[in-house]
C-alpha positions as CSV (number, residue, x, y, z in Angstrom):
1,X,84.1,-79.4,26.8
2,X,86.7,-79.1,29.2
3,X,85.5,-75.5,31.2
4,X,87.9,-74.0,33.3
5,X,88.3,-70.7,35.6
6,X,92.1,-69.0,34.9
7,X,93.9,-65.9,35.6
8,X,95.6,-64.2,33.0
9,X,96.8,-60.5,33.2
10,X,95.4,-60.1,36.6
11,X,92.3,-61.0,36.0
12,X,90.3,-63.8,36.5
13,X,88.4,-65.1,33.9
14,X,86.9,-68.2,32.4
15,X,87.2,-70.5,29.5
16,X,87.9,-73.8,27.8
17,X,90.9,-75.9,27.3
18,X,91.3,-77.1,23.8
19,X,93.9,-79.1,21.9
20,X,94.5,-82.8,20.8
21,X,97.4,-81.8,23.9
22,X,95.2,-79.9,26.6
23,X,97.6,-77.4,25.6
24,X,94.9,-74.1,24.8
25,X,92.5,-72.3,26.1
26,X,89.8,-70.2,24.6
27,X,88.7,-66.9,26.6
28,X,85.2,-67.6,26.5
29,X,84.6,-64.7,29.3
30,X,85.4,-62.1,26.5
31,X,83.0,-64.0,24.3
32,X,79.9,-64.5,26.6
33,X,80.1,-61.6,29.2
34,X,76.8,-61.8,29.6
35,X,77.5,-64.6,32.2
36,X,80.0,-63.1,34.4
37,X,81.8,-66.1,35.6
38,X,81.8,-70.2,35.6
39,X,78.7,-69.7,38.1
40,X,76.7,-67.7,35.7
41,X,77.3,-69.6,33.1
42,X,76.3,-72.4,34.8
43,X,73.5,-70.6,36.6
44,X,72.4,-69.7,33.2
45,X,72.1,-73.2,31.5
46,X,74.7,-71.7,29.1
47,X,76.8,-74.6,27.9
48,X,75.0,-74.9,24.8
49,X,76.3,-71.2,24.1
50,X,79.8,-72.3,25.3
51,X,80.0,-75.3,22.8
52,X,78.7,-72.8,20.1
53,X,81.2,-70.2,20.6
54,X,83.7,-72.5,20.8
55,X,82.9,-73.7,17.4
56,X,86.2,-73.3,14.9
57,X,87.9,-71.0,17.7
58,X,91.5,-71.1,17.7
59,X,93.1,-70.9,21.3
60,X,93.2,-67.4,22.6
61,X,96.5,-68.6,25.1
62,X,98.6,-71.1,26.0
63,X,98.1,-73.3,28.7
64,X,101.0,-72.5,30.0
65,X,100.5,-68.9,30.0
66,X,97.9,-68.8,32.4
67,X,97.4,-69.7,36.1
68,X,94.3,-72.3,36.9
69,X,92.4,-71.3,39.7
70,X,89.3,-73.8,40.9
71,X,86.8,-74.9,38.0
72,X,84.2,-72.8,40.1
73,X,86.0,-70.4,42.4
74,X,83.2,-69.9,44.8
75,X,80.7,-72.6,45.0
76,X,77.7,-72.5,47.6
77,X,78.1,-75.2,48.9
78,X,81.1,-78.5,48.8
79,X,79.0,-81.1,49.5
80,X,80.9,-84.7,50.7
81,X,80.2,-88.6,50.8
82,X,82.2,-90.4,53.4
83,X,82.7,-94.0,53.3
84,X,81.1,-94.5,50.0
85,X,83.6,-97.6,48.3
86,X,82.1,-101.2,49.5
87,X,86.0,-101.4,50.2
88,X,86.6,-98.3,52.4
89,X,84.0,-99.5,54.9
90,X,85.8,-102.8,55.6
91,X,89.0,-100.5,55.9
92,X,87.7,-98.9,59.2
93,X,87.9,-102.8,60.8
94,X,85.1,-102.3,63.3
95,X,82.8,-104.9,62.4
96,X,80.2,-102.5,61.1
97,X,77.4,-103.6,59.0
98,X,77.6,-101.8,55.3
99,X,75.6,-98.7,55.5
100,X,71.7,-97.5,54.1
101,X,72.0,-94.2,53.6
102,X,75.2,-91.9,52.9
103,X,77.7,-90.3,55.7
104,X,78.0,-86.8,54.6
105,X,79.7,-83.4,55.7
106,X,80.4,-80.4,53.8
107,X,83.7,-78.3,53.2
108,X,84.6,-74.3,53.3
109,X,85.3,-72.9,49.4
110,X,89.1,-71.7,51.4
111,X,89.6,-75.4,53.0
112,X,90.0,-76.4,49.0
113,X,93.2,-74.7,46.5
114,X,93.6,-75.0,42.8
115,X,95.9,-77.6,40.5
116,X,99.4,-77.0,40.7
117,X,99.1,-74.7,44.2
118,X,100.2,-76.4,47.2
119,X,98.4,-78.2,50.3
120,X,99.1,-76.9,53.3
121,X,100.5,-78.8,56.5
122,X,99.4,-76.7,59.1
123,X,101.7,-75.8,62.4
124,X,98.6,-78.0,64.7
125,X,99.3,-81.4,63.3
126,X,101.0,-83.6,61.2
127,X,98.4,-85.9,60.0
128,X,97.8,-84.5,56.7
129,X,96.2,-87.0,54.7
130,X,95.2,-87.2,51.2
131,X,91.7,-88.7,49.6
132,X,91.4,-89.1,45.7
133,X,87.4,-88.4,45.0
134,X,85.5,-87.9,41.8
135,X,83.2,-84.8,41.9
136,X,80.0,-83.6,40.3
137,X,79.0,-80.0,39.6
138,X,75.6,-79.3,39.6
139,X,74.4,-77.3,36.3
140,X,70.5,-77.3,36.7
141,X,68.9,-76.4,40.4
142,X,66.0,-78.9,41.5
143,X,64.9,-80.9,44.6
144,X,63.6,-84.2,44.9
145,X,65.4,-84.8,41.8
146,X,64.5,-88.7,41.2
147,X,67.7,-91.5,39.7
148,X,66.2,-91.3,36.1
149,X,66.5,-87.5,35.9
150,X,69.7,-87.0,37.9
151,X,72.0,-86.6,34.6
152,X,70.1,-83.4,34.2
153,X,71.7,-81.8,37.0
154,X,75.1,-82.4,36.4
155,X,76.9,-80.2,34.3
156,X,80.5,-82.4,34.6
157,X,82.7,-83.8,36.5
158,X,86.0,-82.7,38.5
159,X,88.6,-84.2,40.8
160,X,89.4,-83.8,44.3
161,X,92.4,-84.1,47.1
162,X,90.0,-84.4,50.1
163,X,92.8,-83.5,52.1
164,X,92.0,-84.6,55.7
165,X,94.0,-83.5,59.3
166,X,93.2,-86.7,60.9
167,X,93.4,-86.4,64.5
168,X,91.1,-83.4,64.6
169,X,88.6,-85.8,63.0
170,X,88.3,-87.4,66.6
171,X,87.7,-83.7,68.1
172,X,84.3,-84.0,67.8
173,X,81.7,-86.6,69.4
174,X,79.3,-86.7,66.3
175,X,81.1,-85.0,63.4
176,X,84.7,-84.6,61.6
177,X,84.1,-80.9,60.4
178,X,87.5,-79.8,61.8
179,X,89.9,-82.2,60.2
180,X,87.9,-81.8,56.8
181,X,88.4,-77.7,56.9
182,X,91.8,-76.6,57.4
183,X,92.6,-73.7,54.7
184,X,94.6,-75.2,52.0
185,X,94.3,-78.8,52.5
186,X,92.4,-80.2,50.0
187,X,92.7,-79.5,46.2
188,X,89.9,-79.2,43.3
189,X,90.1,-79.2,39.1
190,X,91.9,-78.7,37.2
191,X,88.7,-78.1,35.1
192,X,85.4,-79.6,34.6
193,X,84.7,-82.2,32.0
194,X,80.7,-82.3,30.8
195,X,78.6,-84.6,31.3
196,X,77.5,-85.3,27.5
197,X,81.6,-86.7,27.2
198,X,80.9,-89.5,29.6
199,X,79.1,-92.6,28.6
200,X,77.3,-92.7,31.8
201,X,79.4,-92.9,35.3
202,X,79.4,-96.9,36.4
203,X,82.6,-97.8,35.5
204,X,84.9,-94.3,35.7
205,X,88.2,-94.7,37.5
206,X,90.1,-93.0,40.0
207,X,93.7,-93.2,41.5
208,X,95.9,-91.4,43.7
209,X,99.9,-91.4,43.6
210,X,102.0,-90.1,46.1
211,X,105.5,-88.6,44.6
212,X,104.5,-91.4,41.5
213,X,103.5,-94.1,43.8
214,X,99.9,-95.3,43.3
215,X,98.0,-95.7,46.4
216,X,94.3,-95.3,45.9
217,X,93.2,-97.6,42.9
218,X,89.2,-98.3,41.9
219,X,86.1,-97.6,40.3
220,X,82.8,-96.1,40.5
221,X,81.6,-100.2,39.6
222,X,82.0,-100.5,43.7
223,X,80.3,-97.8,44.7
224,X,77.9,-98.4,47.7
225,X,75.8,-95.4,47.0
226,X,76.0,-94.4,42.9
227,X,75.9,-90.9,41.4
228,X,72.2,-90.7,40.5
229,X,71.5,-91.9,43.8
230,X,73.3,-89.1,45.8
231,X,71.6,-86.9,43.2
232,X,68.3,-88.3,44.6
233,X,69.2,-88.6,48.0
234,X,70.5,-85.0,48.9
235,X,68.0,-82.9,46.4
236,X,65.4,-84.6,49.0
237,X,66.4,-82.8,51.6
238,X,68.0,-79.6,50.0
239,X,67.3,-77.9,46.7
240,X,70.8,-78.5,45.1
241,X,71.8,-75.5,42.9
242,X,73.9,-74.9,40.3
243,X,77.5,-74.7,41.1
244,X,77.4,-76.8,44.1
245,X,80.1,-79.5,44.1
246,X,79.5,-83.0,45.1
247,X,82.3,-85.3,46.3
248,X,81.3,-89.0,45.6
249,X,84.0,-90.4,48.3
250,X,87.4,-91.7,48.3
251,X,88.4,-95.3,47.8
252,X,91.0,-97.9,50.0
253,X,94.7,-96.8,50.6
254,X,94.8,-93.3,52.5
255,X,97.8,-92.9,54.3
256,X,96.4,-93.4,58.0
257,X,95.8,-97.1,57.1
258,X,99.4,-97.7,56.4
259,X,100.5,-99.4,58.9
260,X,102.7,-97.3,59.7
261,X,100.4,-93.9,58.6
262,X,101.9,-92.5,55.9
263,X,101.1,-89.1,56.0
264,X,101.9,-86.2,53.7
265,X,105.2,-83.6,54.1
266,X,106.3,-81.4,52.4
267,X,108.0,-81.9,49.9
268,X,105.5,-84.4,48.4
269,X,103.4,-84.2,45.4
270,X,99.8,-85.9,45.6
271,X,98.4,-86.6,41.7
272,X,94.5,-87.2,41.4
273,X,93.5,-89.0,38.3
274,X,90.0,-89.8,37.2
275,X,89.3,-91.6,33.9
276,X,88.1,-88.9,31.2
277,X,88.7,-86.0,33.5
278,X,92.6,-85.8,33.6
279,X,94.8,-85.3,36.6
280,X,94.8,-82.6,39.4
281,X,98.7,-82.4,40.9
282,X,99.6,-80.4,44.4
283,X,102.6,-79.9,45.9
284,X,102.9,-80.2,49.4
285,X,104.6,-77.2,52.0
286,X,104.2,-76.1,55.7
287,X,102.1,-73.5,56.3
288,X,103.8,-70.1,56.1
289,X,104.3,-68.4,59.9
């Protein structure tokens, strides 16, 4: 299933995409209300009652008739990998051993904006960067979740535009919390893809193109630190619930290692492509006054 939040006479609701064209979607909010929203659903362990009321359903609207807002508009918490491609390491050129555990840092629900609305270059910099990630969404709550049950716990995938202000990553001695948070810099969806269409995760691609040209090229095969491992790692030290996004890093070829940076301006569009998933597209703008 391909589950996706939309807004469609006002309202926001929730759904599925369907069509040999990812050109429908079935209202499944006026079908199971019980659930409320993505969340609920989620919250609920309900996709087995999505796929069943999707069952021989005709689209409700078109695609194009509605306006995508984030898979799950609110999530608790946007949790985020740094450094994870055995590639993107070697990138940084300071002689630094490969890594045990995981860099991470998390992200604001606002810092993030849906497929097909823009990122925002704000008025403090100029540095806006883009990062092409692959992201879980945890369906089923649990801690100290070990590797052989981690598939449990994740409803589907999603991509990302980890959008980065990179100079105000150096702001701070021991963290880069302010270049990861601007409003509007990053980009999540369009929709989520679940887990059961996915023959595992060791070998899913993803790439990034910039106005068509590809920059960011790999897959999960070079991953320092692996899905079920991260779904191990973090549950250790926090119960992971359901809803909570996961971004599993970006790989080489972000603009700041251009030599020179090529940042983003507006103008640009930034296209985020991971393998079974489709592609999440952003335009770029300044920041409205």
């Amino acid at each position: 299933m391909k589950l996706v939040t939309f807004e469609h006479g006002g309202r926001e609701r929730w759904g599925a995409v369907v069509g040999a064209a990812d050109d429908g979607v079935v209202d499944l909010s006026a079908r199971l209300p019980a659930y409320g929203s993505m969340a609920g659903l989620l919250a609920a362990d309900g996709l087995a009652a999505a796929r069943a009321a999707l069952a021989g359903t005709a689209p409700d609207l078109a695609l194009a008739e509605v306006r995508l807002r984030k898979p799950v508009p609110r999530p608790g918490r946007i949790l985020c990998i740094g450094v994870n491609y055995a590639d993107r390491n070697e990138e940084y050129q300071d002689g630094a051993e490969r890594p045990k555990w995981p860099s991470l840092f998390m992200r604001s629900p606002g810092s993030l904006v849906a497929h097909g609305e823009p990122l925002l270059r704000p008025p403090e910099s100029v540095q806006l960067d883009y990062e092409g990630e692959i992201v879980m969404v945890i369906g089923r709550a649990g801690r100290r979740i070990p590797r052989s049950r981690a598939s449990e716990h994740v409803a589907g995938l999603t991509c990302m535009n980890e959008g980065t202000l990179r100079d105000w990553l150096r702001h701070g001695k021991f963290n880069v919390t302010q270049g990861k948070n601007f409003e509007a810099s990053g980009a999540v969806g369009p929709w989520i893809v679940t887990a059961d269409a996915f023959d595992g995760w060791g070998d899913l691609r993803v790439s990034t193109r910039v106005n068509g040209e590809l920059r960011q090229d790999e897959t999960t095969a070079r991953l320092m630190f692996p899905f079920e491992f991260l779904i191990e790692y973090l549950s250790t030290f926090m119960r992971l619930e359901p809803g909570d996004l996961i971004a599993t890093g970006t790989p080489t070829g972000a603009g700041a290692y251009f030599k020179p940076p090529r940042w983003l301006v507006p103008g640009d569009r930034v296209e985020v492509t991971v393998s079974g998933v489709g592609t999440l597209s952003n335009p770029v703008m300044d920041e409205p006054a």
